[in-house]
C-alpha positions in Angstrom: -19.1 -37.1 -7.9 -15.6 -36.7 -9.4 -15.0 -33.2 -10.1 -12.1 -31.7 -12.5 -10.7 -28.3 -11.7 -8.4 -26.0 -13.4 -6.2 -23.3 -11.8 -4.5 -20.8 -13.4 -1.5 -19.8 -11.6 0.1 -15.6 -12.1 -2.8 -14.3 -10.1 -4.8 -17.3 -9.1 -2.9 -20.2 -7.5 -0.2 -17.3 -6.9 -0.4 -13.8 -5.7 1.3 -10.6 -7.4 4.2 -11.6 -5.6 4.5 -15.3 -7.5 4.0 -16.8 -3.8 1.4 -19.6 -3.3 -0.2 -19.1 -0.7 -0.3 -22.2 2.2 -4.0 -22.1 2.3 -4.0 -22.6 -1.7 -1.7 -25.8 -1.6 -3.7 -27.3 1.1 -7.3 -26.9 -0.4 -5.4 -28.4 -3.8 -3.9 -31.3 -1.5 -7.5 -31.7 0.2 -9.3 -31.8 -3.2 -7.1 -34.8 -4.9 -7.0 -36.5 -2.0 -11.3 -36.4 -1.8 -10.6 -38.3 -5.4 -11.0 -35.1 -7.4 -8.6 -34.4 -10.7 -6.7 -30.7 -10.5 -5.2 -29.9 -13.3 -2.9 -26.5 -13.9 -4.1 -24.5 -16.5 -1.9 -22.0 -17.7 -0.4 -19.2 -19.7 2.9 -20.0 -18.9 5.4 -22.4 -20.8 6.5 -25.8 -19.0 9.9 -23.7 -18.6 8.3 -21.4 -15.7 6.5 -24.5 -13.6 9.1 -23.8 -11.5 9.2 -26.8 -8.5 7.6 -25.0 -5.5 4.7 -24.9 -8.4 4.7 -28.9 -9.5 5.6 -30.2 -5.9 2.0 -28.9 -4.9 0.6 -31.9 -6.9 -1.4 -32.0 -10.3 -2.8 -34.3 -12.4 -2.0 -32.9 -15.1 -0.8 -29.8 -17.1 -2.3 -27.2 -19.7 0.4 -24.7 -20.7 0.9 -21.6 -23.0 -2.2 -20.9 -23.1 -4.0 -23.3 -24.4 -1.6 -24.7 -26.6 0.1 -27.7 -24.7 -1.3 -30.3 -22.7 0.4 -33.1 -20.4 -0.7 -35.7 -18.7 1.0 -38.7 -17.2 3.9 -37.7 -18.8 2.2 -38.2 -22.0 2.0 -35.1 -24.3 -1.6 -34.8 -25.5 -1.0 -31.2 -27.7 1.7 -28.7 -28.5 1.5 -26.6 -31.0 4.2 -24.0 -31.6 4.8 -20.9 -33.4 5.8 -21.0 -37.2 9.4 -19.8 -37.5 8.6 -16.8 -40.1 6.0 -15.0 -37.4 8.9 -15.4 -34.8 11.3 -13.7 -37.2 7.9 -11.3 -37.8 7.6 -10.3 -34.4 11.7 -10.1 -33.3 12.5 -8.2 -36.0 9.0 -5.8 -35.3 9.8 -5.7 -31.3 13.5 -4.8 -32.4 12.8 -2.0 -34.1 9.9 0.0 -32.3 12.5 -0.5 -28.7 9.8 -3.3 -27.2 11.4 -5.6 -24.6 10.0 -9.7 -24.5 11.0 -13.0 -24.6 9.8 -16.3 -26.5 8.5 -19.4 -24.0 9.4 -22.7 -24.6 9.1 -25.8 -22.8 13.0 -25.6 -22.5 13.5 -21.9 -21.6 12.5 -18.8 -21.9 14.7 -17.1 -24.6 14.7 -12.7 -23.9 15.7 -10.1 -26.0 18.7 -7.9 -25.1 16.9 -5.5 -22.3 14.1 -7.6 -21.3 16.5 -9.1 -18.5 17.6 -5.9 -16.5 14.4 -4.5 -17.2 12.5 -7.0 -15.4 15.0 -6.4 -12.6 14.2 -3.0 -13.1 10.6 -3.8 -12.3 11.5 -5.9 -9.1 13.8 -3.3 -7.9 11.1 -1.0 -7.9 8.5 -3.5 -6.5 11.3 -3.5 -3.3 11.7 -0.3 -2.9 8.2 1.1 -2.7 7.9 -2.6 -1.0 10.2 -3.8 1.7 8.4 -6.1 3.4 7.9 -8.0 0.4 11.3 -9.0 -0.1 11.3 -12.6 1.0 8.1 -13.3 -1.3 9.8 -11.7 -4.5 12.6 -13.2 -3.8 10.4 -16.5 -3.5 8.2 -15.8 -6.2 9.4 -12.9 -8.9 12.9 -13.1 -8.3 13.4 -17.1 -9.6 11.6 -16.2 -12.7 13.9 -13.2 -13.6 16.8 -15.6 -13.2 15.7 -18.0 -15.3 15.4 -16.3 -18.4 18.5 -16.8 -20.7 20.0 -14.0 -22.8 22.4 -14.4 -25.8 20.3 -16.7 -27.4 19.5 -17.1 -31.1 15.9 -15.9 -31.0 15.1 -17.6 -34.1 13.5 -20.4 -33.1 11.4 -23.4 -33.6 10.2 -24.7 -30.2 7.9 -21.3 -29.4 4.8 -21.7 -27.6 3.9 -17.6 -27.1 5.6 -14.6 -26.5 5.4 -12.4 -23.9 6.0 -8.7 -24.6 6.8 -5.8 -21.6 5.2 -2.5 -21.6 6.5 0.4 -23.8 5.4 3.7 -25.7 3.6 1.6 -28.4 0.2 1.3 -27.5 -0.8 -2.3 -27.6 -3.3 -1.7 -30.6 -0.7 -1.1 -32.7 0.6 -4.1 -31.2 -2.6 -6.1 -32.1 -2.9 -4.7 -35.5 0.6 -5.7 -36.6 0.0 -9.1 -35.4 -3.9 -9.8 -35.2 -3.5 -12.3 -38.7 -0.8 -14.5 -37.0 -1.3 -14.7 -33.3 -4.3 -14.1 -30.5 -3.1 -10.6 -29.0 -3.9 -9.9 -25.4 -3.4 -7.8 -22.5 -0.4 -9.4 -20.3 -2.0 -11.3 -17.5 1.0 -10.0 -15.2 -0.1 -6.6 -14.2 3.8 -5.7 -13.0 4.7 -5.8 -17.0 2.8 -2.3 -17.7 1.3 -0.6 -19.8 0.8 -1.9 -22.9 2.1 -5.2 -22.3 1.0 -8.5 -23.5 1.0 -12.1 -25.1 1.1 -13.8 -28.0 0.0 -17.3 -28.6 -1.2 -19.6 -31.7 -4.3 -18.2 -33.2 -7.4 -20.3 -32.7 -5.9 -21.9 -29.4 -7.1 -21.1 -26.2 -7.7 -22.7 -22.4 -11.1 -23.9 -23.1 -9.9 -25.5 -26.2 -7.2 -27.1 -24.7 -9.8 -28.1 -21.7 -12.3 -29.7 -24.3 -9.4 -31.5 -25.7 -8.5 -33.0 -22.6 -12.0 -34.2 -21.3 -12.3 -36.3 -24.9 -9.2 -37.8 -24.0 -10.5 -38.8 -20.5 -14.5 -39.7 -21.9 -15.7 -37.1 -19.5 -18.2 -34.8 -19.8 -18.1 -30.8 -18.4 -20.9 -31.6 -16.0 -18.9 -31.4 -12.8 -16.3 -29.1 -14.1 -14.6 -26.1 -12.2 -12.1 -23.6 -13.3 -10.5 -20.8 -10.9 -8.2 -17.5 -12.8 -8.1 -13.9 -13.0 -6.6 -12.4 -16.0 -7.9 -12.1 -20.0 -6.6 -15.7 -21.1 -9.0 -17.1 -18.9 -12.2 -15.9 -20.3 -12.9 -18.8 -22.2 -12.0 -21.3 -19.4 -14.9 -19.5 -17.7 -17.4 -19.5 -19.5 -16.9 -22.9 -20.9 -16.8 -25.0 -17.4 -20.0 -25.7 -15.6 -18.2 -24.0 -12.4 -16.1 -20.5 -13.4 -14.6 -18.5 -10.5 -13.2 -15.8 -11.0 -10.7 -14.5 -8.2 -11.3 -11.4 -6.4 -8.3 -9.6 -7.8 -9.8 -10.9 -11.6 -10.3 -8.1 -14.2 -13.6 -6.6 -14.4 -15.0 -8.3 -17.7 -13.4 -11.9 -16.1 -15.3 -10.9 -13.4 -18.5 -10.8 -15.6 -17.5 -14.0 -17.5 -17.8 -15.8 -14.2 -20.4 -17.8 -12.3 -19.4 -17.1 -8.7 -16.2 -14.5 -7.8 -14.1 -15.5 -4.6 -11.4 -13.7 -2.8 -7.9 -13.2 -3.7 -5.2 -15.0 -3.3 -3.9 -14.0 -0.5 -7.8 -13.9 1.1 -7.6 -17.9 0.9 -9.5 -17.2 -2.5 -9.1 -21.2 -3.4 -9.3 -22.6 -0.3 -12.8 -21.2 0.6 -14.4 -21.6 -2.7 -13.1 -25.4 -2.6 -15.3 -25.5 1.0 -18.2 -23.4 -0.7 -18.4 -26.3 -3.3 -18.0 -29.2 -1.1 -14.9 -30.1 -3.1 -12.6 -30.4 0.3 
């Protein structure tokens, strides 16, 4: 029977150094060739499925969140933030000293520190890391690079926003924002403390994953879905199949049918043999 899996990527397809692992692309490979549909399945804006990510192969692509889906080059959703809650949140991140930047299928837009301070992060990472330098520079470094400064941030193409850690606790965070846009936890752990997304209220992965199976007349019967982090709680729970990985958050953790290893524990690759998928 045909299965359809979704993978998440920061955490899941790739490990905390943004590297996927080879065992990871192979099981992926394996799968589509045994006939089955793998579809990415997101937080992350078209802008920052960078190639080493595409060129493993996909059928298709839910992004932000939730809020964008592709499929031969056919866009099947997108919904965007409203211009006023951008202004909202630039002008509220501005003034309390908090460091982000807005995703969009064309870029990823950051505010005036977010740049060096994500360096700041890496730099760090290398130091109390050497060894790791080719994968950051693989994985971490490329996304750094890509973000653009300078930028009106006034915007109308915004999927979500993704906010680094600071002295404002992300409650506060929440509570400013909890009428306009889904606050959560950031789902890349090297962001901090108090760090987090954004994204279009009432839109999440399983939403976007419902969406998608109408469009192909399928059913969830033989559906799978493989992540780690808070945005992927709903995926979970609403496949047949949810794994969480073995680096996954506690409560993921308990949201899931079945927990595999981590990433760099050929987490995919032996839960695709588990399931008789490759």
């Amino acid at each position: 029977m045909q299965a359809i899996i979704f993978m998440d990527i920061d955490g899941t397809l790739v490990n905390d150094n943004g590297v996927i692992p080879a065992s990871a692309t192979l099981a992926i490979k394996k799968a589509r060739e045994n006939g089955h549909l793998v579809f990415i399945c997101t937080g992350r804006s078209k802008a920052e499925l960078f190639p080493e990510i595409l060129e493993v192969g996909f059928d298709g692509i839910i992004g932000a969140a939730g809020g964008y889906i592709e499929m031969d080059e056919e866009v099947l959703l997108h919904e965007r933030v409203k211009r006023e809650d951008v202004q909202h949140l630039v002008e509220f991140f501005n003034k309390n000293g908090i460091d982000f930047y807005l995703e969009s299928n064309g870029g990823l837009f950051a505010s005036k520190n977010c740049k060096s301070h994500i360096q700041g992060i890496i730099d760090a990472l290398l130091l109390d890391q050497p060894d790791a330098r080719e994968e950051v520079e693989k994985g971490l470094q490329p996304f750094h690079d890509v973000l653009v400064e300078a930028e009106d941030l006034l915007r109308d193409d915004i999927n979500k926003i993704s906010f680094l850690g600071s002295d404002v606790a992300i409650e506060v965070i929440r509570q400013e924002f909890e009428k306009n846009f889904h606050v959560i936890p950031s789902t890349v752990p090297m962001f901090g403390n108090n760090s987090g997304e954004l994204s279009v209220p009432g839109i999440h992965k399983a939403t976007a994953i419902e969406k998608l199976l109408q469009h192909l007349k399928l059913d969830k019967e033989n559906t799978y879905a493989y992540g780690d982090g808070l945005n992927d709680i709903e995926m979970l729970e609403y496949v047949k199949y949810g794994v969480a990985m073995g680096n996954a958050k506690e409560l993921v953790k308990k949201s899931a049918d079945d927990i595999t290893g981590t990433p760099d524990e050929d987490g995919i690759y032996q839960s695709f043999i588990k399931y008789g998928l490759i």
